[in-house]
C-alpha positions in Angstrom: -19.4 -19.2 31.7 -20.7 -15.9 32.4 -17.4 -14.7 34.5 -15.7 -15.5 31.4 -17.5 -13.9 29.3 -17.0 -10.8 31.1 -13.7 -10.9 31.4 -12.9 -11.4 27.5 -15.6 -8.4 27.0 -13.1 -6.5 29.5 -9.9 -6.9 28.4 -10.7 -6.3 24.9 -13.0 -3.0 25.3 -9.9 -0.6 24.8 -10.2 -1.1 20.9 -12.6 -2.3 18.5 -11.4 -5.1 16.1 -13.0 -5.9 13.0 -12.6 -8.9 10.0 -10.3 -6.8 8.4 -7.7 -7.1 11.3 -8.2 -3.3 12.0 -7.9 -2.6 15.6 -8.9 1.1 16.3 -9.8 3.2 19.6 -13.4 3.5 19.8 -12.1 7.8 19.8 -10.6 7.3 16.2 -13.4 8.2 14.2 -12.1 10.0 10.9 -9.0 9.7 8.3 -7.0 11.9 6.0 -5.5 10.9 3.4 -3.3 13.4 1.2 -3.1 13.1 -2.5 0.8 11.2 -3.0 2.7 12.6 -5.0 4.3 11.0 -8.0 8.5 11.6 -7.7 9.3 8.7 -9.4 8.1 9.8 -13.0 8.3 7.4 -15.7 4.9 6.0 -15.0 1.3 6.7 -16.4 0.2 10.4 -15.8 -2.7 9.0 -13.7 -0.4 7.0 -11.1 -0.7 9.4 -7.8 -4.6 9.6 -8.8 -4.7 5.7 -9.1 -2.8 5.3 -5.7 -4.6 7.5 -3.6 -8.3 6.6 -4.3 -7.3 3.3 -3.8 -5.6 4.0 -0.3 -9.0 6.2 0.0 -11.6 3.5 -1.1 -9.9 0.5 1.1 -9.6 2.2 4.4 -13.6 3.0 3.6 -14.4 -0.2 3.1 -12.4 -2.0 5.4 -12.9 0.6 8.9 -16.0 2.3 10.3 -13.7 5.9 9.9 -14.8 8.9 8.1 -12.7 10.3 5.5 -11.9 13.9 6.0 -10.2 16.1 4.0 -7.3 17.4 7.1 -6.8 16.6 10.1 -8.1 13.3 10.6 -7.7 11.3 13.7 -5.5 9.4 11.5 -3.2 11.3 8.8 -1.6 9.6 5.9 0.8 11.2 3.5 3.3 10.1 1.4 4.7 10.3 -2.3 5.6 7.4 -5.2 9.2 7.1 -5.3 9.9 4.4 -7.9 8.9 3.4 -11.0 11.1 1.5 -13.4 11.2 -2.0 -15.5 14.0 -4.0 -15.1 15.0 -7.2 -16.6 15.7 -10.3 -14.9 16.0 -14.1 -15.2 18.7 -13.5 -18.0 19.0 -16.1 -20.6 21.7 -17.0 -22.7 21.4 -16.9 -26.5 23.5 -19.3 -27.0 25.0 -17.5 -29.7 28.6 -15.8 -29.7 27.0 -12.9 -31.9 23.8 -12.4 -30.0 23.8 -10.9 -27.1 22.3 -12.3 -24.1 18.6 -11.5 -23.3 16.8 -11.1 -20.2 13.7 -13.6 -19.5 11.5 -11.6 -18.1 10.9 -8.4 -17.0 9.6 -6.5 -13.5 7.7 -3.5 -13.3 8.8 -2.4 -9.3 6.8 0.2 -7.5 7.9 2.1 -4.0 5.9 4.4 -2.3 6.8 6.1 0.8 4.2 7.3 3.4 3.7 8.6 6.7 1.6 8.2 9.4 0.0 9.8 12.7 -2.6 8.6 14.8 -3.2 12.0 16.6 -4.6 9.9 20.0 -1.9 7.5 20.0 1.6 8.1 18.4 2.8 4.5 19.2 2.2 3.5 15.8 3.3 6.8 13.8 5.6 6.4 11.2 7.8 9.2 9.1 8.9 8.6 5.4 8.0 4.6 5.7 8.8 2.7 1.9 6.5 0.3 1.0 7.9 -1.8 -2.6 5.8 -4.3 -4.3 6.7 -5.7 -7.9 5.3 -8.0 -10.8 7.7 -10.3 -13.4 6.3 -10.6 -16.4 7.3 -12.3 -19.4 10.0 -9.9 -21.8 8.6 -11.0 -24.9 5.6 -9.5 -24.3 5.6 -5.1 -24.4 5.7 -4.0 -21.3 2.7 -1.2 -22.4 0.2 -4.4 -23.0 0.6 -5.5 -19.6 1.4 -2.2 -17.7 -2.0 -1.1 -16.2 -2.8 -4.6 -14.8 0.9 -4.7 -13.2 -0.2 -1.1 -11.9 -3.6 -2.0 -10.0 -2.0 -5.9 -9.0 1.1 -3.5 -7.3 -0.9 -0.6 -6.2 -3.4 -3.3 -4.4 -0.7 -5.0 -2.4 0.7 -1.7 -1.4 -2.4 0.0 0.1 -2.5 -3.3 1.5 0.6 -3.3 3.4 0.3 0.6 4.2 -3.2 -0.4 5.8 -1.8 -3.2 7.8 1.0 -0.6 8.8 -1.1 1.4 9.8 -4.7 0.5 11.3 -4.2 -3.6 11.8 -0.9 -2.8 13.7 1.1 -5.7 12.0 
């Protein structure tokens, strides 16, 4: 049992894994993460702010790594490059003078990021997008529904980009 032991302890010493999936070198010790950018317009004025504290708060909460202003260990970057409702699930009026309306609606946001590990560029990406969207019913305006869309988006996002980037998946 004890031979066992030792040889899970040393095949598995080159990283340290955590609940959160992360799997970091025990020399990664500190992150930067650059305000992104909105170049999407069309969204609240607050969007890049809203994105990046989130990117900021999760990788705090979910790794042992100090954030850093520049040059982290790990560097991420990146910009907001789509905003924009669209309408889908068209429905027909039924109605030779009405026009056709759409069902519901779906707020899609992209954001596009890099990412360097500075100890080990195996994982580095350049200009990665990462799209999430929500479908919400077209009756309703989209402004009385638009900030929860935002953080349910912006959460699976920084989701994704963490997974990208620190749980390797």
């Amino acid at each position: 049992m004890a031979s066992l032991l030792a040889i899970i302890l040393s095949t598995t010493q080159c990283n340290i894994y955590s609940f959160t999936g992360a799997a970091l070198s025990p020399d990664v010790k500190t992150i930067s993460i650059s305000n992104f950018f909105d170049d999407a317009g069309g969204g609240p004025p607050n969007l890049s702010q809203l994105l990046t504290e989130k990117l900021k708060d999760y990788f705090q909460q979910n790794t042992s790594l100090s954030l850093v202003n520049e040059n982290g260990d790990l560097q991420l970057e990146g910009n907001i490059a789509r905003y924009d409702f669209t309408p889908v699930a068209p429905q027909a009026t039924g109605n030779d003078q009405v026009a056709d309306v759409a069902g519901l609606m779906r707020l899609t946001i992209t954001v596009n990021a890099s990412y360097v590990n500075t100890n080990n560029d195996e994982f580095d990406f350049n200009n990665r997008s990462f799209s999430f969207y929500s479908d919400f019913s077209a009756e309703r305006d989209p402004s009385s529904v638009e900030n929860d869309l935002i953080d349910e988006i912006l959460d699976q996002i920084v989701f994704d980009i963490f997974t990208a980037t620190v749980a390797n998946w």
